[in-house]
C-alpha positions as CSV (number, residue, x, y, z in Angstrom):
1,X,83.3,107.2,93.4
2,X,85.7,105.7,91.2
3,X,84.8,102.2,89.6
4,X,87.0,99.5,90.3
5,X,89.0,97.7,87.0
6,X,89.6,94.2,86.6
7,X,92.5,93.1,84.3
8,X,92.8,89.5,83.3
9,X,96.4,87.6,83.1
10,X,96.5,84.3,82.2
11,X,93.4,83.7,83.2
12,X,93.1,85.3,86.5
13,X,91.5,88.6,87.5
14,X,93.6,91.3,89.2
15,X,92.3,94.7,90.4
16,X,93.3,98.0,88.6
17,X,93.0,101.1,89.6
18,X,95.2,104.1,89.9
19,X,97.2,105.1,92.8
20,X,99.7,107.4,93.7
21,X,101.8,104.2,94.2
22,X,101.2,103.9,90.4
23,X,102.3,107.3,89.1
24,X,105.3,106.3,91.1
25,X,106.3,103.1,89.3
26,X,105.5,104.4,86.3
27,X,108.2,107.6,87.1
28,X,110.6,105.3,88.3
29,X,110.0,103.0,85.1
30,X,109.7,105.8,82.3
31,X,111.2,108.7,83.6
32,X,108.3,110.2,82.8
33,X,105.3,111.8,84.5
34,X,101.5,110.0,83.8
35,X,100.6,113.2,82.5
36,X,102.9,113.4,79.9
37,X,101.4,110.4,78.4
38,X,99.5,112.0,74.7
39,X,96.8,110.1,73.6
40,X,96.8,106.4,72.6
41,X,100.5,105.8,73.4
42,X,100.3,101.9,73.2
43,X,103.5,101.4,74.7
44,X,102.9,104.2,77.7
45,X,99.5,103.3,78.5
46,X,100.6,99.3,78.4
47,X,103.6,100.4,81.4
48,X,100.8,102.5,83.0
49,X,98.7,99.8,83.0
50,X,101.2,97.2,85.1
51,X,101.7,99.8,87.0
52,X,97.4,100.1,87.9
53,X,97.7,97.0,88.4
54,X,100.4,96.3,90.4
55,X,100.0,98.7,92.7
56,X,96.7,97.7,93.2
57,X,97.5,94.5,94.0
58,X,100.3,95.8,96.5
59,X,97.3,97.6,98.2
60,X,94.9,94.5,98.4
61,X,97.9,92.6,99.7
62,X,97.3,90.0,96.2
63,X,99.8,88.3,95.1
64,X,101.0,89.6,91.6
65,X,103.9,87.6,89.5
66,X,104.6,89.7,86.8
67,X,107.3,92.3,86.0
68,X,106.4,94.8,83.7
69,X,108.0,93.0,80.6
70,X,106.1,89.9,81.2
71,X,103.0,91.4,81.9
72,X,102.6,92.9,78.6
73,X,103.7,90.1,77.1
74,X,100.3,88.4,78.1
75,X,98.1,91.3,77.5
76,X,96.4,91.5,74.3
77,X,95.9,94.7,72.3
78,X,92.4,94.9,72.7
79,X,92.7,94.3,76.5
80,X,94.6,97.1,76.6
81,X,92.4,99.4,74.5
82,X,89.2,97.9,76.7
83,X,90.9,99.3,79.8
84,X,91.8,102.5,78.0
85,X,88.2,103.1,76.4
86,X,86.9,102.0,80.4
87,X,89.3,104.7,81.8
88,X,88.2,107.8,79.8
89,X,84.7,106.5,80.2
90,X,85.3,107.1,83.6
91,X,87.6,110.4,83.6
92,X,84.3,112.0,81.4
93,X,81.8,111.0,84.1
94,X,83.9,112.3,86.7
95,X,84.2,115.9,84.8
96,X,80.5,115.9,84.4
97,X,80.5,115.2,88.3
98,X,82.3,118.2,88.9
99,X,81.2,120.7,86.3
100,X,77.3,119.3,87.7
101,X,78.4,120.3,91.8
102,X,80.0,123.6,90.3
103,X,77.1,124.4,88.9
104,X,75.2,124.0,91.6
105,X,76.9,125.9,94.0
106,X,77.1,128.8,91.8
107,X,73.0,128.7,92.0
């Protein structure tokens, strides 16, 4: 099961996750697919994460001020590269996961 984020903003915690939602506003913001994101694109990963964020917040119905501009305007650097460190951290474990039932079933 998927860990659930926090991201602070001015003070105050907001879920982060992804969503489908988010791989939609970050198309509709980039013109480019999540997956086309290489590495430690500070700019990209900084849209991606508004866009975790956001949608997140549209899903838990919490109210969220920021457009994408202003959001990384209040994000530090090493905010950023927290949540990005957190992410793969979580993408590893979940390969692991698979490779691990995979395994078993080919017993």
């Amino acid at each position: 099961m998927k860990k659930m984020l926090t991201v602070i903003v001015d003070g105050r915690d907001y879920p982060c996750y992804p969503t489908m939602g988010a791989c939609v506003r970050f198309h509709d913001i980039t013109g480019k697919e999540v997956a086309e994101i290489k590495g430690w694109q500070t700019s990209l990963q900084c849209i991606y994460l508004y866009c975790c964020v956001k949608s997140a917040c549209e899903r838990e119905k919490k109210a969220f001020p920021y457009e994408c501009p202003e959001f990384c305007d209040n994000i530090p650097l090493e905010q950023l590269y927290a949540w990005l460190e957190a992410s793969a951290e979580e993408v590893s474990e979940e390969e692991a996961e698979k490779k691990s039932l995979s395994e078993s079933a080919n017993s």
